[in-house]
C-alpha positions as a Markdown table, in Angstrom:
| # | Residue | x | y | z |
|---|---|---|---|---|
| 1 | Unk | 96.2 | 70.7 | 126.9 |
| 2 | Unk | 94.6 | 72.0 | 123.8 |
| 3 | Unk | 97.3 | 72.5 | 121.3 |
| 4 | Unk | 97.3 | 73.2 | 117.3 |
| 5 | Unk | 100.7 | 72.6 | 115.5 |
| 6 | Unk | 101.6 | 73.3 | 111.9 |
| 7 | Unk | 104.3 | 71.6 | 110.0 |
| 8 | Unk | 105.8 | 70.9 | 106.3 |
| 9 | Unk | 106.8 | 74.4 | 105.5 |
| 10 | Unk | 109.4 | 74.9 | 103.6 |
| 11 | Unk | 111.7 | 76.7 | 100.9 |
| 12 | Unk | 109.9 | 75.7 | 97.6 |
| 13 | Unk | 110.8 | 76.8 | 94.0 |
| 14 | Unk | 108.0 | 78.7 | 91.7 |
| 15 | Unk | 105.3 | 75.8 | 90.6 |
| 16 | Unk | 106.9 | 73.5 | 93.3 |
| 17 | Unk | 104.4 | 71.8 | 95.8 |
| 18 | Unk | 104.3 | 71.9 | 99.5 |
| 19 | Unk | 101.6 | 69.9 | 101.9 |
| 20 | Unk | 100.9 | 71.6 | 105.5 |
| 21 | Unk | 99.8 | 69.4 | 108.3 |
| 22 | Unk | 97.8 | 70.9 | 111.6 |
| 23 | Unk | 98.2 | 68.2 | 114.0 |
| 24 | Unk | 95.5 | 68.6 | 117.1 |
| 25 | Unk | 95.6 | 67.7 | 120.6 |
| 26 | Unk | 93.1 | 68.0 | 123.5 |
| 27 | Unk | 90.2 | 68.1 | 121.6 |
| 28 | Unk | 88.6 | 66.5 | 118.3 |
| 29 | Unk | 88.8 | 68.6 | 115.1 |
| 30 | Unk | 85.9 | 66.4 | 113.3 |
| 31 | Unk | 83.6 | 69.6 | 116.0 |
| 32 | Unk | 84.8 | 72.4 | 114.9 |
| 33 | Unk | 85.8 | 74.2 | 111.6 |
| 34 | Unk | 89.3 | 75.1 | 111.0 |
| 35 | Unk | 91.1 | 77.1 | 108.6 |
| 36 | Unk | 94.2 | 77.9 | 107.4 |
| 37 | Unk | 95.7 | 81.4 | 107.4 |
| 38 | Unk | 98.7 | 83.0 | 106.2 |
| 39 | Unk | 100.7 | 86.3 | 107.1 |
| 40 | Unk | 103.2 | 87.4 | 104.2 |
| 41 | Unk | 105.9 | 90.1 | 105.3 |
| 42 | Unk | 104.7 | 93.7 | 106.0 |
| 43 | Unk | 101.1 | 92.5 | 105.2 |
| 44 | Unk | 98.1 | 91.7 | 107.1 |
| 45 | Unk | 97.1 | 87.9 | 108.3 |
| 46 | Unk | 94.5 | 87.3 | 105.2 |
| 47 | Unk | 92.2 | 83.9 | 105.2 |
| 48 | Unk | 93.5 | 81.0 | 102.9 |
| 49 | Unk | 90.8 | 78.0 | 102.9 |
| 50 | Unk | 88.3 | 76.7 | 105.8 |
| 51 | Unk | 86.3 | 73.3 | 106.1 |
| 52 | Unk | 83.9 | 73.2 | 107.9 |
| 53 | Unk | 82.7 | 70.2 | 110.9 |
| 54 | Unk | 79.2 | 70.0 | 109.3 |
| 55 | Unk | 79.2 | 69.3 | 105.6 |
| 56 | Unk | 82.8 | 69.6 | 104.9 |
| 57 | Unk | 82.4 | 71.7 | 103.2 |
| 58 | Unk | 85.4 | 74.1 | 101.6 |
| 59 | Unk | 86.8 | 77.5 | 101.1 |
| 60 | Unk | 89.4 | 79.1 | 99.0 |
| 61 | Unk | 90.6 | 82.4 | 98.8 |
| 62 | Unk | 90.5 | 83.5 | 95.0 |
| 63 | Unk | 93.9 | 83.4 | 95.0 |
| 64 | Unk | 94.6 | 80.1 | 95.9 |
| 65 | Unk | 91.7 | 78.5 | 94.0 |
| 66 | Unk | 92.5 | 75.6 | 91.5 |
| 67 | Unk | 96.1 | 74.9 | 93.3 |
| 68 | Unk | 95.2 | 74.8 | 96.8 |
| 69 | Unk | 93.0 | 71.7 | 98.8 |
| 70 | Unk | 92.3 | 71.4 | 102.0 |
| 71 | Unk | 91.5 | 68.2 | 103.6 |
| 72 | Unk | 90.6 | 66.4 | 107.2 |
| 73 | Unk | 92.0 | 63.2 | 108.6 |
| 74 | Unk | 89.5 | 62.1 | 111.3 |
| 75 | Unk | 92.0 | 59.5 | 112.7 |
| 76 | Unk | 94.9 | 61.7 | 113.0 |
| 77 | Unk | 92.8 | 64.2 | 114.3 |
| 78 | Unk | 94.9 | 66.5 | 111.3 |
| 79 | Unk | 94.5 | 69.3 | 108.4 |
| 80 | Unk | 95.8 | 69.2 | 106.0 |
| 81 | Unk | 96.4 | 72.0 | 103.3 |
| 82 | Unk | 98.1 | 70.2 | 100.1 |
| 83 | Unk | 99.8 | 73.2 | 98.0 |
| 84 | Unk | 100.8 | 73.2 | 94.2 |
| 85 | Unk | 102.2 | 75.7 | 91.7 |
| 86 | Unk | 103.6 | 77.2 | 94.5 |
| 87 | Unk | 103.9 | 81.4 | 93.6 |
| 88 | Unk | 106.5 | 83.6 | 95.0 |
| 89 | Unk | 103.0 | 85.7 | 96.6 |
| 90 | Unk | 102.2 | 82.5 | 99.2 |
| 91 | Unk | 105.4 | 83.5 | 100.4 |
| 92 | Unk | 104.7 | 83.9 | 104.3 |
| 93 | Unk | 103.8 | 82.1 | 107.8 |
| 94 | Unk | 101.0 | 79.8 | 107.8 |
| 95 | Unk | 98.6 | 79.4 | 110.6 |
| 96 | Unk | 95.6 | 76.7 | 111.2 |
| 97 | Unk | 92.9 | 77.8 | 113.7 |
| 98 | Unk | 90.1 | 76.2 | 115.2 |
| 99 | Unk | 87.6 | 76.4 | 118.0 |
| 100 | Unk | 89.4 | 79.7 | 118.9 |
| 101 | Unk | 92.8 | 78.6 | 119.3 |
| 102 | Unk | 95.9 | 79.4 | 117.0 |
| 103 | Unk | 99.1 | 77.2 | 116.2 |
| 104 | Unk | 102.5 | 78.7 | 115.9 |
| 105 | Unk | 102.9 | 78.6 | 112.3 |
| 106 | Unk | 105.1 | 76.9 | 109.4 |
| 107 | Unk | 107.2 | 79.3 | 107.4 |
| 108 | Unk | 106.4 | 78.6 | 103.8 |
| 109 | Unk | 108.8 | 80.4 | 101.3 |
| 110 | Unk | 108.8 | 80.5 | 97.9 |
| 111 | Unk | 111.7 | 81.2 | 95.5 |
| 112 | Unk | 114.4 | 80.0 | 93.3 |
């Protein structure tokens, strides 16, 4: 059963830190591309960071550049998308995808 699930959200305080893990199953995430995607409240589901299978090579949203990484763990067949200086704006549900299939999301909420 293909199967993509998020974890490591949390309630985080301004400039905190957070690190999301998409865990795979069914098949091998070292094929295929994935990226990470959030939805904040009343707002559209807007693209966060990718890698891609090839290269490994990266994307960042602008807003998210110089606090945000992205990573892949070939043995664990995991993303991961390591999170500092947290903002109250990355407030929202975060979703991994890859080869066309969504996880569930990890609720990531910033605030003191």
């Amino acid at each position: 059963q293909v199967q993509l699930v998020e974890s490591g959200g949390g309630l985080v305080q301004p400039g905190g830190s957070l690190r999301l893990s998409c865990a795979a199953s069914g098949f091998t995430l070292d094929y295929y591309a994935i990226g990470w995607f959030r939805q904040a409240p009343g707002k559209e589901r807007e693209a966060v960071s990718s890698i891609s299978s090839s290269d490994g090579s990266t994307y960042y949203a602008d807003s998210v550049k110089g606090r945000f990484t992205i990573s892949r763990d070939t043995a664990k067949n995991t993303v991961y998308l390591q999170m500092n200086s947290l903002r109250p704006e990355d407030t929202g549900i975060y979703y991994c995808t890859s080869a066309g299939y969504w996880g569930r999301g990890t609720q990531v909420t910033v605030s003191s």
